[in-house]
C-alpha positions in Angstrom: -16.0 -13.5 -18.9 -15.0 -10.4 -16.7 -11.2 -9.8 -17.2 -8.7 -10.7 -14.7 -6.3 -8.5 -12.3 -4.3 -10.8 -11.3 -0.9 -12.2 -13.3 -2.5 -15.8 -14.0 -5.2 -13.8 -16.0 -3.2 -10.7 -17.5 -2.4 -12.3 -20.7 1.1 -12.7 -21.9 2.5 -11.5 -18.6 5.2 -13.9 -16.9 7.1 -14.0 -13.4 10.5 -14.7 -12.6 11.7 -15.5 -8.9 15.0 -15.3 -8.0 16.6 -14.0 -4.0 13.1 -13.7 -2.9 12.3 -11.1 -5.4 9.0 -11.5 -8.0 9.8 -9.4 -11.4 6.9 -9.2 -13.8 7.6 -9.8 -17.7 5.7 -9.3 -20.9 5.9 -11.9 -23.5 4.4 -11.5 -26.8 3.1 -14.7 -28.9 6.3 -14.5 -31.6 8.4 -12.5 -30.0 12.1 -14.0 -29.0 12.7 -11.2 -26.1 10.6 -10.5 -23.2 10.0 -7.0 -21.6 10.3 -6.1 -17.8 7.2 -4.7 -16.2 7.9 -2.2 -13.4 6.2 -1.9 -10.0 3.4 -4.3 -9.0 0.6 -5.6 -11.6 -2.4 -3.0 -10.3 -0.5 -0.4 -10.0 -0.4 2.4 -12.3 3.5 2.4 -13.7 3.2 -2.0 -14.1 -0.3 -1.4 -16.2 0.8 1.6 -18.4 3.9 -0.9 -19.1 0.8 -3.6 -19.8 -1.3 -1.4 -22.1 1.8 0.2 -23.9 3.3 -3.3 -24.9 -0.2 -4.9 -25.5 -0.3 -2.1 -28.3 2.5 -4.4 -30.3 -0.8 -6.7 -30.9 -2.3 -6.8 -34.1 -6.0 -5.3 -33.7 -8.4 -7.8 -34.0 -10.7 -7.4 -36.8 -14.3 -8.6 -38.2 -14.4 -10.9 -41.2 -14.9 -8.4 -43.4 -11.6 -6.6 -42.5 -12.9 -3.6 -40.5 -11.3 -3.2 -36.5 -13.9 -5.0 -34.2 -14.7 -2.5 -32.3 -17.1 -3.3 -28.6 -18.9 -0.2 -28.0 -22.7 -0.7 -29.0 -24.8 0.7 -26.7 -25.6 -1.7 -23.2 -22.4 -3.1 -23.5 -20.0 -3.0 -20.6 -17.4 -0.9 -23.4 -20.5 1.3 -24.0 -20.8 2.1 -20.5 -17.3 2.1 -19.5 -17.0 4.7 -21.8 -19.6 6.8 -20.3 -18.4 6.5 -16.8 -15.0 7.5 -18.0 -16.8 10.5 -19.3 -18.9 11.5 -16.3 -18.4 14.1 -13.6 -18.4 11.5 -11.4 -15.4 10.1 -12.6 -13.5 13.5 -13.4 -14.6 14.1 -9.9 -12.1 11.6 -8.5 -8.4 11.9 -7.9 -6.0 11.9 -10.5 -4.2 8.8 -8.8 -7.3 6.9 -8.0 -8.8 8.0 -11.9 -4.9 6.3 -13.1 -5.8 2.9 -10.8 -9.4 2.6 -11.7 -9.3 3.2 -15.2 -6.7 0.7 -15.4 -8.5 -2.1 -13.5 -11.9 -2.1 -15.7 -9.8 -1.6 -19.0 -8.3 -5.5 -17.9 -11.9 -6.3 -17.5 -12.9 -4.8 -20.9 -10.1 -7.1 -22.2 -12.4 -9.6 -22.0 -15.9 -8.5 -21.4 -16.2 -5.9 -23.2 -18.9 -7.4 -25.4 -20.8 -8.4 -22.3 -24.6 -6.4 -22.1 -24.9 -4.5 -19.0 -28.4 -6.5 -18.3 -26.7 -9.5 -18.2 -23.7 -9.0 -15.3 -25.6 -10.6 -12.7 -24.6 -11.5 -9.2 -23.5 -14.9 -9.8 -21.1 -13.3 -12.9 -19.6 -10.8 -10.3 -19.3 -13.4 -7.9 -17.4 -15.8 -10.3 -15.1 -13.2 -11.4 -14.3 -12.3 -7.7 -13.3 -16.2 -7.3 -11.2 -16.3 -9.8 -9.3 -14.2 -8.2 -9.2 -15.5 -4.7 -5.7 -16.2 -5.2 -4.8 -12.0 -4.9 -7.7 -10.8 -1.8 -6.4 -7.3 -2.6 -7.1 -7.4 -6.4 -10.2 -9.4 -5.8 -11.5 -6.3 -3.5 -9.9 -4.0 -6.0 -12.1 -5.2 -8.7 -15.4 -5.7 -6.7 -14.4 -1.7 -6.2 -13.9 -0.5 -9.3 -17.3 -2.6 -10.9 -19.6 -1.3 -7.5 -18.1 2.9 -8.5 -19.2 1.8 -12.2 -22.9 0.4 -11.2 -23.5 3.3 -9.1 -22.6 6.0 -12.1 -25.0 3.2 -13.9 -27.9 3.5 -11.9 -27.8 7.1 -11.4 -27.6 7.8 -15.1 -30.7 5.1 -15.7 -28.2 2.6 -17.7 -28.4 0.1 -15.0 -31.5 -0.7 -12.4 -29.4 -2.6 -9.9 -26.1 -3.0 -8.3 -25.0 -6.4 -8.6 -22.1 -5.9 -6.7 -23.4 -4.9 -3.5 -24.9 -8.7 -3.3 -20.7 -10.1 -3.2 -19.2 -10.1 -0.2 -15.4 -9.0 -0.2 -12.8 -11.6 -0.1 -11.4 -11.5 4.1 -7.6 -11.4 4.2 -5.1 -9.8 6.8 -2.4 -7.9 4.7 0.2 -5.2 5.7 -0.1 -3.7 2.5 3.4 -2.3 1.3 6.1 -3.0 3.1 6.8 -0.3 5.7 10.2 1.1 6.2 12.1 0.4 9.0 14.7 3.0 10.4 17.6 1.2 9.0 16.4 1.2 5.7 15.9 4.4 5.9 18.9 5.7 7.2 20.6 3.4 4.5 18.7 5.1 1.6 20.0 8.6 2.8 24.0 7.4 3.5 23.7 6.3 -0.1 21.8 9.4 -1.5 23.3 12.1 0.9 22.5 15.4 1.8 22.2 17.4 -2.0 20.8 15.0 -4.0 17.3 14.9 -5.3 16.5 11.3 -3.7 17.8 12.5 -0.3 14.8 15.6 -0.7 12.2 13.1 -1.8 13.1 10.9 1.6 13.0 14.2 3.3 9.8 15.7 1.6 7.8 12.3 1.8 9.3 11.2 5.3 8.8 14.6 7.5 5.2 15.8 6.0 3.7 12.1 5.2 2.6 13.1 1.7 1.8 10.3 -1.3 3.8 11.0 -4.3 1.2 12.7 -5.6 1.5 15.6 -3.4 5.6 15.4 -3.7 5.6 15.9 -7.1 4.1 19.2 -6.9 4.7 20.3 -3.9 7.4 23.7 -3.4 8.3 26.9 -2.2 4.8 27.8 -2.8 3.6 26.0 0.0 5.7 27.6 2.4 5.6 30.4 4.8 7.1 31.3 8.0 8.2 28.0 8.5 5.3 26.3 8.1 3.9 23.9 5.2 0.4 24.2 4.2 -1.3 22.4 0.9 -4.4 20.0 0.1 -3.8 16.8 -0.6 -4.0 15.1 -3.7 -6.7 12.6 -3.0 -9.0 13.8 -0.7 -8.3 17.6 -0.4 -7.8 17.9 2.7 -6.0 21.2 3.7 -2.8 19.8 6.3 -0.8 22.9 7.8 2.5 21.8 9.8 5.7 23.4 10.7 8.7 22.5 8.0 10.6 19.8 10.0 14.8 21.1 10.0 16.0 17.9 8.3 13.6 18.8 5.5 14.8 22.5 5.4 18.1 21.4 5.2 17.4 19.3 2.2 15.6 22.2 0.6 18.2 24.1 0.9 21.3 21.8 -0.2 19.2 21.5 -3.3 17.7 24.4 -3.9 21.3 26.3 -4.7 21.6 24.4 -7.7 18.1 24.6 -8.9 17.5 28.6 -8.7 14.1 29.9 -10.2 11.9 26.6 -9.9 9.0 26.5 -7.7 8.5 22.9 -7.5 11.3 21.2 -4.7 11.7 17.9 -6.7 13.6 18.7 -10.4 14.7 16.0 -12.8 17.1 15.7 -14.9 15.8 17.3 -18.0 15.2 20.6 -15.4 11.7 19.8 -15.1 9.1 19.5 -12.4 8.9 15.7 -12.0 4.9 14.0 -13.0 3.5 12.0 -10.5 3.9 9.2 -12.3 7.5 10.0 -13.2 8.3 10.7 -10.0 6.8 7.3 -8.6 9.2 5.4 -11.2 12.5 7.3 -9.8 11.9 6.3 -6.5 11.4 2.7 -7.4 14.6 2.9 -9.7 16.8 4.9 -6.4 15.3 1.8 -4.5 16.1 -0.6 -6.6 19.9 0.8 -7.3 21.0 0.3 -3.3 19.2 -3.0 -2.8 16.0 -2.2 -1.5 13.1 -3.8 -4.1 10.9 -4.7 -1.2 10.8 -0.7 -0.4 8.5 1.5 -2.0 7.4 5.0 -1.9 3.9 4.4 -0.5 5.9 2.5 2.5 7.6 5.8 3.9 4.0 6.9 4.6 3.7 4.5 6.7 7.2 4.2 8.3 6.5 8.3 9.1 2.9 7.1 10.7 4.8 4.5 12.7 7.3 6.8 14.0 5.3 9.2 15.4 3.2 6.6 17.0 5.7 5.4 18.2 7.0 8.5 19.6 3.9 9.4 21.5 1.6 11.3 18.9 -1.6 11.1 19.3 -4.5 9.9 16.9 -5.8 13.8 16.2 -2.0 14.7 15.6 -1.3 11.9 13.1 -4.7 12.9 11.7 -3.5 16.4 11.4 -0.2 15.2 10.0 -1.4 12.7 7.6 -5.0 14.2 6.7 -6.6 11.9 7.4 -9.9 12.4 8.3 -11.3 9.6 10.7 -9.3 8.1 13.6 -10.0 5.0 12.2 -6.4 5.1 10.2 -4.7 6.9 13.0 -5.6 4.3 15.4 -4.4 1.4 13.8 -0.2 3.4 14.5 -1.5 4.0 17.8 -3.1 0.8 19.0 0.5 -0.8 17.7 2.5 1.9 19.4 0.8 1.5 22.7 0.7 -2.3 22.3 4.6 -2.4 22.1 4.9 0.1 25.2 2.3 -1.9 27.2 4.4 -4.7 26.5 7.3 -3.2 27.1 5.9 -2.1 30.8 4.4 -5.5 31.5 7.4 -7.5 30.3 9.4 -4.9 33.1 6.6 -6.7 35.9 7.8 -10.4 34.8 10.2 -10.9 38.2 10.3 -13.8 40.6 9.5 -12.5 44.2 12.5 -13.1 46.7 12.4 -15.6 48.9 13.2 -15.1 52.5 13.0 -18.0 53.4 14.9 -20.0 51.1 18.7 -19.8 53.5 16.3 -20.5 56.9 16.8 -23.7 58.3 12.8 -24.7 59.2 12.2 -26.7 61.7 10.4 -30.2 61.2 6.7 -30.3 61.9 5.4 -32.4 64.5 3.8 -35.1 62.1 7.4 -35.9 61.0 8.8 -35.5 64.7 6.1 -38.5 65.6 7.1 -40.3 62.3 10.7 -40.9 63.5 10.1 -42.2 67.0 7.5 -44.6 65.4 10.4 -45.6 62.9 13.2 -46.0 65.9 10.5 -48.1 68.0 9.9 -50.4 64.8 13.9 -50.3 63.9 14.3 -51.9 68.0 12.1 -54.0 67.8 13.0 -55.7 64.8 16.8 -55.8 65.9 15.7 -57.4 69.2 
């Protein structure tokens, strides 16, 4: 059975609700205490968490008291492996390497016996069912296994792509929660001007990078006031001029942190990883209140801004590097959407009436109609 993504299938892992919040625990058969996963399960920080604490386990073992080991060649471990291996996973951003390594390691958690020959259609389809209840993780998956059947075929390991065959599951999600201008200014009145979360705001708000580009990005990347640096994921180049609420952050910090290149420090006087990084701004988050916020939802919150403010699609494309309009115009439509309604809302007046004080008078049908009544009324009375 292909492994799940989802909470219901990640074995041991339990979920406590309280004040609208989810928190993700691990629970190990015999163990009194429970341990708190971070971040969301799919994302790199929650399944590091998953993977460390699964290493508690004792390692399952054949009967003759050697580790069982899956990775006979044409199994799905086998070929995992290999992919892993590839330049065509190398090839891939470190962030999306992180996220897809972890999703088919859940699925080796269960499948990893599974022959190759034998993951038809109807198996991919199944596993994408059972996890209907998460559309995001279901698509995540059917990702991940598509990547892998593709390095498959081109390697001669596999003679079809059984994924293609499985539609996607169809959902309409926001996808993180994006900031809204109060939460923001809320984050920086409680880190203020100096402090390394009120540079990571600054960094991540004014240039629209993912943590993976503010973790290494510094002084490097600067000259004559302008910003220039590929991007992490899909190495696109993205020049801009350095924004003065950013500079001012630079510089509040950058007095007591002489000599380092990198603008984001911790507290061990080290350049922050990305994954480090990525955990700090979920604990600054979750110190003032805000669990719902995230770093990949000041992204966003930047997008909507400037969409808001007029950009256009090439300009948040320029911003954001992004390469089709396709993302850019989802900010845009929104933005004009809200000023459209904004005009047309403006238009929604009753017209005077002129008439409504003049006294208007009576037609000739109801002139007629009240003789008739005083002729009837006389003769009646007579």
């Amino acid at each position: 059975m292909l492994g799940m993504t989802t909470t219901a299938r990640l074995k041991y892992v339990t979920t406590d609700v309280s004040e609208g919040i989810t928190r993700y625990y691990l629970r190990l058969p015999g163990e009194k205490t429970k341990a708190r996963l971070p971040g969301q399960p799919g994302e790199e920080i929650f399944m590091e968490a998953y993977w460390a604490g699964l290493k508690k386990l004792p390692q399952p073992r054949r009967s003759d008291g050697t580790l069982a080991k899956a990775d006979a060649k044409g199994t799905l471990s086998w070929l995992v492996d290999e992919y892993f291996r590839s330049a065509a996973f190398k090839g891939l951003a470190e962030a999306t390497q992180g996220a897809r390594r972890n999703i088919l390691k859940v699925v080796l958690s269960t499948a990893g016996n599974e022959r190759v020959v034998d993951i038809t259609e109807d198996v991919i389809r199944a596993a994408r069912d059972r996890r209907a209840s998460t559309p995001a993780a279901a698509n995540t998956f059917l990702k991940a296994m598509s990547h892998l059947f593709t390095f498959a075929i081109e390697y001669k390991h596999a003679k079809k792509n059984p994924v293609l065959a499985v539609e996607r599951v169809k959902h309409k999600s926001e996808g993180h929660h994006t900031w809204s201008e109060a939460e923001i200014n809320r984050f920086l009145e409680a880190y203020p001007l100096g402090t390394m979360a009120h540079l990571c705001m600054c960094i991540m708000l004014y240039t629209g990078v993912r943590v993976s580009d503010a973790a290494v990005m510094g002084r490097q990347h600067v000259h004559k006031g302008y910003l220039s640096f590929r991007a992490q994921k899909n190495k696109v180049v993205v020049d801009m001029p350095v924004a003065p609420e950013l500079q001012a952050a630079i510089e509040a910090v950058r007095v007591s942190r002489k000599g380092h290149m990198h603008f984001l420090i911790n507290e061990w006087d080290k350049p922050f990883s990305v994954k480090g990084l990525g955990q700090r701004m979920r604990k600054w988050c979750d110190t003032i209140g805000l669990n719902h916020c995230s770093s990949h939802g000041i992204r966003k919150a930047g997008a909507t801004i400037a969409a808001d403010n007029g950009a256009s699609e090439h300009e948040l494309m320029a911003t954001f590097g992004w390469e089709s309009p396709k993302q850019a115009a989802l900010y845009t439509k929104k933005a004009n959407r809200r000023r459209l309604a904004g005009s047309g809302a403006a238009k929604i007046t009753l017209s005077k009436n002129e008439t409504a004080n003049k006294i208007v008078p009576p037609s000739e049908w109801v002139e007629t109609r009240r003789d008739n009544e005083a002729e009837n009324r006389k003769e009646i009375s007579a």
